[in-house]
C-alpha positions in Angstrom: 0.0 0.0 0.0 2.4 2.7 0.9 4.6 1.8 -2.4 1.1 2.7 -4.5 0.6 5.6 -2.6 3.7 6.8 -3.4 3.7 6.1 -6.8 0.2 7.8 -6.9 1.8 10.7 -5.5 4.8 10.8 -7.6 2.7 10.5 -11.1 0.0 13.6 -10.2 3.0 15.3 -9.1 5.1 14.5 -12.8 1.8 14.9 -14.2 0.9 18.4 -12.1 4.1 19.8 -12.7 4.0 18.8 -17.1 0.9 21.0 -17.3 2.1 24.3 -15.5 5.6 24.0 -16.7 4.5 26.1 -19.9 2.1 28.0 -18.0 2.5 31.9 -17.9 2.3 32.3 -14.5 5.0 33.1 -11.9 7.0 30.6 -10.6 5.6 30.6 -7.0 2.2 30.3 -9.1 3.3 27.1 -10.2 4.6 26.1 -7.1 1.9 26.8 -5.3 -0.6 24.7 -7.6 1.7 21.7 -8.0 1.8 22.0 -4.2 -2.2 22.5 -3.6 -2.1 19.3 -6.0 0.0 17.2 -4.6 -1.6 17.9 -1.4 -4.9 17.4 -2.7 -3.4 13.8 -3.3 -2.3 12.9 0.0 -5.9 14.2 1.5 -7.6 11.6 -1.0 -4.7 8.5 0.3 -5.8 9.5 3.6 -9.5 9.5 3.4 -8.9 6.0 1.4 -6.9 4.6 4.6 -9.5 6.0 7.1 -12.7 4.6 4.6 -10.4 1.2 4.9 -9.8 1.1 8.8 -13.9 1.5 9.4 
């Protein structure tokens, strides 16, 4: 489980970080959003663990 959550992670984050790479924003723009994604990510791996512990 915690190998597949990380490679969850890792792919939306490669993923997150291909689409604002070209983006015009500023770079703490993108940093922020590949950041509010990734966390987004680990909320969702957490809710999963939770949902399988009740």
């Amino acid at each position: 489980m915690t190998a597949a959550a990380a490679v969850y992670i890792a792919t939306l984050a490669l993923i997150g970080w291909l689409a604002v790479r070209r983006s015009h924003a500023k770079w703490w723009e993108r940093v922020l959003a590949l950041g509010i994604l990734v966390a987004l990510g680990l909320l969702v791996i957490a809710l999963q663990t939770v949902a399988k512990l009740v």
